[in-house]
N, C-alpha and C positions, 0 to 999 in steps of 0.2 A: 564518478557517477554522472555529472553533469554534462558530460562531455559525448555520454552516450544515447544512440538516438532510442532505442528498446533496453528495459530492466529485462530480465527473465527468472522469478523466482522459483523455490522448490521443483526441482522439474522432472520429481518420479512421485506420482503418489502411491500410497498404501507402504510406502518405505520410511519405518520407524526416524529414521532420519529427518526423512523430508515432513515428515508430518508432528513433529514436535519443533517446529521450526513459528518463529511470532513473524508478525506482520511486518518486522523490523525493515525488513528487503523493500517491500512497497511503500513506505513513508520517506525511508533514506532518499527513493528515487523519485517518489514526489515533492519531497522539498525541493529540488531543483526540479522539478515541471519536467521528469524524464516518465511516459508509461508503463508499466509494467503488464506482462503477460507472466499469469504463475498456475501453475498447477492447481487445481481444483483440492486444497487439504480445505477442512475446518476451518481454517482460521485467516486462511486466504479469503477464503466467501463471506466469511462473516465482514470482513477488513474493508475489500472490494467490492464497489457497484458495478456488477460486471457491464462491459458496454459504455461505463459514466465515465469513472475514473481510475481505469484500469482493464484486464480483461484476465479470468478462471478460465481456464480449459480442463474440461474432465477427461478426453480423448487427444490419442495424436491428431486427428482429424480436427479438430477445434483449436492445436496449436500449431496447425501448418494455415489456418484460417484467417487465425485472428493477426498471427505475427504475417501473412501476407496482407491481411486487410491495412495492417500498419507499415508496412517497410510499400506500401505501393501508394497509401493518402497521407503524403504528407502533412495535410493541414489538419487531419479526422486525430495524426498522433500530437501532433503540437495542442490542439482543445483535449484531447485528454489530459495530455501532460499538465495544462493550467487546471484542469478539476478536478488532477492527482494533488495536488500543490494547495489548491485551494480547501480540500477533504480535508489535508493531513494539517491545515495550520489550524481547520478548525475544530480537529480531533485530538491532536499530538502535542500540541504544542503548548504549553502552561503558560505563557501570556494570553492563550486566546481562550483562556479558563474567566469564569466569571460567574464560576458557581460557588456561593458559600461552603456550599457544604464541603467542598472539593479543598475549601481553603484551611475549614476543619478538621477536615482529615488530615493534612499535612501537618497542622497543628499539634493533631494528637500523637502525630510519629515523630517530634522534633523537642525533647528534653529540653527548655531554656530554664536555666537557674543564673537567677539574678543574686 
């Protein structure tokens, strides 16, 4: 994944497939600062700031758009890619967790018997 310059996630929507599909694809490729262009499901949009750090297309028209606007500005994909990278460390990633309650929670799912 690192190695590539565009992710492209779910890439049919209303197809039971693509749309039960998590945000997994968009984090994977933003940890390595690569942007993703994905299909317009649920959980893409929710995931994605479209435009920030990432790019939803609900039409072909918007995925012949966005992935030209990225395969022609190279430096418009490279700042995405860091505020794909930079979303996901501050969303995904459990070091960059700092909520108690977050820490409780794992608390309450983890049996320790001393």
């Amino acid at each position: 994944v690192a190695e590539m310059d565009i992710n492209l996630a779910p890439l049919e929507m209303g197809n039971p497939f693509c749309e039960s599909k998590s945000e997994l694809k968009w984090f994977e490729a933003g940890l390595v600062a690569v942007p993703t262009v994905a299909a317009a499901t649920q959980t893409f949009v929710e995931a994605i700031a479209d435009g920030v750090d990432g790019y939803v297309a609900h039409t072909e028209r918007e995925w012949q758009e966005k992935l030209e606007r990225l395969i022609t500005h190279p430096e418009e994909r490279q700042n995405m890619g860091v505020q794909a990278r930079q979303s996901v460390l501050a969303r995904y990633v459990t070091t960059a967790g700092n909520e108690q309650a977050y820490y409780e929670f794992l608390k309450s799912k983890v049996a320790v018997k001393l």
